[in-house]
C-alpha positions in Angstrom: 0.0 0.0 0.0 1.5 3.3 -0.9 1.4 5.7 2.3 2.8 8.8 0.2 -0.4 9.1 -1.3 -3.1 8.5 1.9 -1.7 10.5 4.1 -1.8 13.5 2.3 -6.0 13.1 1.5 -6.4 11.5 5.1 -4.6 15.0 6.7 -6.5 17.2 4.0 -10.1 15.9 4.4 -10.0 15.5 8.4 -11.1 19.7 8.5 -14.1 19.3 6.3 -15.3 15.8 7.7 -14.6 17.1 11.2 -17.1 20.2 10.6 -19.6 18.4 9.1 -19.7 16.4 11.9 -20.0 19.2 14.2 -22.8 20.7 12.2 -24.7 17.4 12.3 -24.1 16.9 16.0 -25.6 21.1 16.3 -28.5 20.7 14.4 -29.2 16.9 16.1 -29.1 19.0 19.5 -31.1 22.4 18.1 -28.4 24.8 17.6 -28.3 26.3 14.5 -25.8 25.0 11.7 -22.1 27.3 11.7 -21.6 29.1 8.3 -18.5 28.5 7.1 -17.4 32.3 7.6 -19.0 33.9 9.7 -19.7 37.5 8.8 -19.5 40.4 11.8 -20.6 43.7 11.0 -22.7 47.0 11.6 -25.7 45.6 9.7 -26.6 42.4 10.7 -26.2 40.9 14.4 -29.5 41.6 15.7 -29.9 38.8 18.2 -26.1 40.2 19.5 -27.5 43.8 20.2 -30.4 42.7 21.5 -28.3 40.2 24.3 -25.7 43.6 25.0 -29.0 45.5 26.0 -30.6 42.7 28.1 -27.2 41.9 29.8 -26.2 46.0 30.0 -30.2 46.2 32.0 -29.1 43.1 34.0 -25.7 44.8 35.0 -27.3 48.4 36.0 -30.1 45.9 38.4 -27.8 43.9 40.1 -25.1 47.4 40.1 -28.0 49.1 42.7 -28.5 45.9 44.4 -24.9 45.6 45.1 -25.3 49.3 46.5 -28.4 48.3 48.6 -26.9 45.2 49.9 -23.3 47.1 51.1 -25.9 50.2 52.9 -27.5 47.4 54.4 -24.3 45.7 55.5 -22.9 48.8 57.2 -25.4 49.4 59.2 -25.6 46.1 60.6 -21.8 46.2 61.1 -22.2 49.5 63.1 -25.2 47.8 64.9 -22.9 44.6 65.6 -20.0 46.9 66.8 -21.8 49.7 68.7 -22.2 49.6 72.7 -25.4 48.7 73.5 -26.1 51.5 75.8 -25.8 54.1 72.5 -27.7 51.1 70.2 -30.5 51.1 72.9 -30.5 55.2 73.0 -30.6 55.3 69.6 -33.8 53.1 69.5 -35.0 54.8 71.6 -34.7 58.0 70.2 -36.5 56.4 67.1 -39.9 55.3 68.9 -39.6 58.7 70.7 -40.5 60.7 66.8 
């Protein structure tokens, strides 16, 4: 059997098999097919746009969270750290208004 000549096709053809593979395993699973070149540009990534303003609404949501969370962590910190004798006045002082 003449090696020269199969290892050459073998080493060529394993890309293209390869992706088809991976394109029949995609679709098998429900993901849309890969183009061959993808194209990235001004005009046409819709779904990608649309995913930047979901996850740039998600970020600004969890941002004030974070915010909340930290205000609401310092005041317990001061509550866990305080005397009791100022924690108790300053209760007090609240039920007093």
């Amino acid at each position: 059997m003449d090696w020269g000549l199969i290892i050459p096709i073998v080493a060529i053809s394993i890309g293209p098999v390869a992706w088809v593979a991976n394109n029949w395993v995609r679709a098998k699973h429900g993901f849309e097919p890969e183009a061959r070149r993808r194209r990235r540009g001004r005009d046409g990534d819709v779904d990608g746009e649309r995913q930047v303003l979901l996850l740039s609404n998600e970020n600004e949501r969890l941002t004030g969270q974070v915010s909340r969370l930290e205000e609401r962590i310092a005041v317990l910190e001061r509550i866990a750290t305080d005397p009791a004798e100022r924690t108790a006045r300053e209760i007090e002082a609240l039920r007093d208004r």
